[in-house]
N, C-alpha and C positions, 0 to 999 in steps of 0.2 A: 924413739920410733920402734913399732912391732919390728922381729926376724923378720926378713925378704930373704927367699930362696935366692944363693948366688948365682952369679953367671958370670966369668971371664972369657972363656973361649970363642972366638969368631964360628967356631964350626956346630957350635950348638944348634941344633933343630930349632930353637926358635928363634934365636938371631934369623938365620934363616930365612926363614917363615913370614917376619917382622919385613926383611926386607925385600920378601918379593910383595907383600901390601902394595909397592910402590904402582904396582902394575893394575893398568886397572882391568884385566883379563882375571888375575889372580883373587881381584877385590868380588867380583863379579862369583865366581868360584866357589868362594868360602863363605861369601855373604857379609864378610867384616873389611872394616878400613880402623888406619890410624888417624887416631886424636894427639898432636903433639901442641906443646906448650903451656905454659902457666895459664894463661888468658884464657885460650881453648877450654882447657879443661875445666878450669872453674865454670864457665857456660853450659859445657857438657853436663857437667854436674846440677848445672840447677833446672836443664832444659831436660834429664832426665831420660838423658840420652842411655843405652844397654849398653855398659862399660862388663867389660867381661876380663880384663888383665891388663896391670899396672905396669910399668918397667920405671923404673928409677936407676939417675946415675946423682949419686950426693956432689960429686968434685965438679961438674958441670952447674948445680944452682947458684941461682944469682942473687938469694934473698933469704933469708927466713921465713917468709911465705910459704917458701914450698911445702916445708916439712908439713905444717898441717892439715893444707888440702892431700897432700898424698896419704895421710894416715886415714883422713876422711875417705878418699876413695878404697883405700887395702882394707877398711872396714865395713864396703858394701857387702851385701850376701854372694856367694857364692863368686866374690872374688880372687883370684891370681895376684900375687905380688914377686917382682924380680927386682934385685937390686944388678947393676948390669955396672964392668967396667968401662972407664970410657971408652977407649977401644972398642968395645963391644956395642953400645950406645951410639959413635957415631955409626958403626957399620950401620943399624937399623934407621937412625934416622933421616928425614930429607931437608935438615936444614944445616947450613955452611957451620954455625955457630950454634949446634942446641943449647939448650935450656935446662937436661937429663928429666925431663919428664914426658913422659907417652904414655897412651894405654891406646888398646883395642876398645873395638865399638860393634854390634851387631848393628847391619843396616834394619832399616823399617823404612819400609815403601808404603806411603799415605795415599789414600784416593781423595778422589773431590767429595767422595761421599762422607768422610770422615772430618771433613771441615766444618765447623760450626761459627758462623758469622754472624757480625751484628746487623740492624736496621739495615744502617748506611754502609752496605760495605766499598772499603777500596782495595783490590786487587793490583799483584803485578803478574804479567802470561809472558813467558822467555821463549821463545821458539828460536830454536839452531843455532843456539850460542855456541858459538867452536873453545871458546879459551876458558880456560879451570879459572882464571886469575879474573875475567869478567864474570862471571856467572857468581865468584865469589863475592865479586865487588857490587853487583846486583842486588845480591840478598841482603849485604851491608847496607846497601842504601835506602832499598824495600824498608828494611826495620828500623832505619832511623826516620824513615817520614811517617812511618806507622802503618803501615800497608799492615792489611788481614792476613794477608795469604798471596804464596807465589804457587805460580801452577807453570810446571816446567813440560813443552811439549817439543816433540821430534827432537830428542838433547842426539846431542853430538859429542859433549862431554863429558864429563863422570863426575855429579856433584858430589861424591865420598873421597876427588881426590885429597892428595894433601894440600894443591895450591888453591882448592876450593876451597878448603875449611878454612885456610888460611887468608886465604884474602876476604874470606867474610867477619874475621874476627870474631868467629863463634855465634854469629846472627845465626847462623845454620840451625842453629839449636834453637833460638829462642821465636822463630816465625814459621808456622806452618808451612811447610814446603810438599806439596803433591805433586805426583808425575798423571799425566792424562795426554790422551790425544785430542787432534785439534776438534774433532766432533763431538767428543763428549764436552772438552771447555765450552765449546760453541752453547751447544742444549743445555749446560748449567748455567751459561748466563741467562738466555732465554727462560730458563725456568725460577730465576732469582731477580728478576727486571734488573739485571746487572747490565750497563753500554760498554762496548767494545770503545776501544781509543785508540789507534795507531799513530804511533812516533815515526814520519817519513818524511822525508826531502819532497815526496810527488804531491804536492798541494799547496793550491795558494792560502790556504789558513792556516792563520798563526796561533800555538798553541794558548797565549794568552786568551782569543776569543771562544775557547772552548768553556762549557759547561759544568764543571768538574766538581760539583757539589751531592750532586745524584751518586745514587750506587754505579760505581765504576770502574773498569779493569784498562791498565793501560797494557798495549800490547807491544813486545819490542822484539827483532829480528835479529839476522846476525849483520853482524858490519858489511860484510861480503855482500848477501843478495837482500837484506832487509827480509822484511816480512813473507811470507808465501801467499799467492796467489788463493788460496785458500778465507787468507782474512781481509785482505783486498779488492777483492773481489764484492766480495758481502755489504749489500746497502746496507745491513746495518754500523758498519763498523766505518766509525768520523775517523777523519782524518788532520792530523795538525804537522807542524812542522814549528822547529826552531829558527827566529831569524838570525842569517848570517850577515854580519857585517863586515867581515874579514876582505884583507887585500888578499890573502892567498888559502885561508883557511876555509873550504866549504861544507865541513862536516867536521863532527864530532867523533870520541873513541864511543862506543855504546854503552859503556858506564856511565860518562857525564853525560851522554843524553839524557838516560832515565834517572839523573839525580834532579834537570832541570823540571822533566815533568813530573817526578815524583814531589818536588816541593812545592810545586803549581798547585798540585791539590791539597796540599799543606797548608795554601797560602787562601786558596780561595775558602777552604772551608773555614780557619780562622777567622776570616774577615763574615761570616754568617753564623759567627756565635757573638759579634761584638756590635 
């Protein structure tokens, strides 16, 4: 592997630096978050995400994998390479058991206007998701049923934290993700004959009889108040619900909601190519 500038000391300016990322005031700030992990990273990398500095700990990898992706990232342009002691490594990281791989990342904030969709598109629209850890698991799910595009409105959370990136397992990268208010989503669907969908409890229709073959956005709230009176309100926006069958369970976490109706359109549109 190329020389990486060393670093042992905890007191270094950018151990530092690395570890107030954690914050998302700080993330906010700088304009950068951390990318940790094997996984991540490789995603980062092919989704082409602005990696701007490397941190390596050798004694912490778990593979021979690493060495290559890390020499592939300390050989982008106008990259930073650190090799860091453990010590050093765990202070900056946010996981119990790292991996000794991280880099920094420049954010980029996408609009609706920068999204390019097919015919058919399908959409997912997150409004006032509270938890890093659902918003990640969202995106994860968005990208394995094959959604176009998430469009994140009134966040609560900070999708650049760490338990976002991570619980998306690197989907973050690979799905279009835009931030937008709820009137501009509103006027891009009206202007894309894209249907509103809401995922709630208040309706007696089941999401099964829903239509989900059209260009469509499903719309999903936070656990706490659900959707806002904003997208409920609106004759355009159908309404479904999942049925419960439970002796004591009458809801879902808001991830496995939107894996139920994200596969629904999975399912329905399969069954209209065969």
């Amino acid at each position: 592997m190329s020389p990486f500038a060393e670093i042992t000391s905890l007191q270094n300016p950018r151990i530092k630096d690395l570890a107030k990322l954690r914050e998302g005031k700080y993330r906010r700030r700088t304009g950068c978050y951390v990318v940790e992990g094997l996984r991540e990273l490789e995603r980062a990398l092919a989704g082409k995400a602005r990696l701007t500095a490397l941190y390596v700990c050798r004694e912490a990898w778990l593979s021979e994998g690493y060495a290559p992706l890390a020499e592939k990232i300390a050989a982008l342009p106008g990259m930073e390479s650190f090799s860091l002691s453990p010590a050093a490594f765990e202070k900056c990281s946010n996981r119990e058991n790292p991996d000794g791989l991280l880099a920094v990342a420049k954010m980029e904030k996408s609009t609706l206007a920068d999204l390019s969709l097919p015919e058919n598109p399908f959409l997912l629209l997150i409004e006032h998701v509270e938890k890093p850890g659902n918003l990640g698991t969202l995106l994860r799910s968005a990208d394995a049923a094959g959604a176009d595009a998430v469009i994140v409105t009134d966040p609560v959370t900070d999708l650049y934290s760490p338990q976002a990136i991570r619980a998306s397992q690197g989907s973050i990268f690979a799905l279009p993700t835009v931030f937008a208010t709820n009137g501009e989503a509103k006027a891009f669907f009206a202007a894309h004959g894209i249907r509103p969908f809401a995922a709630t409890p208040h309706t007696s229709r089941i999401l099964w009889d829903l239509d989900l073959k059209q260009p469509s956005a499903l719309l999903l709230g936070s656990e706490s108040d659900g959707l806002s009176d904003f997208w409920m309100d609106d004759p355009a926006t159908q309404r479904a619900k999942i049925p419960m069958s439970g002796k004591s369970a009458d809801s879902l976490n808001v991830s496995a909601a939107a894996a139920i109706f994200l596969f629904e359109v999975v399912r329905q549109r399969r069954q209209d190519r065969t």
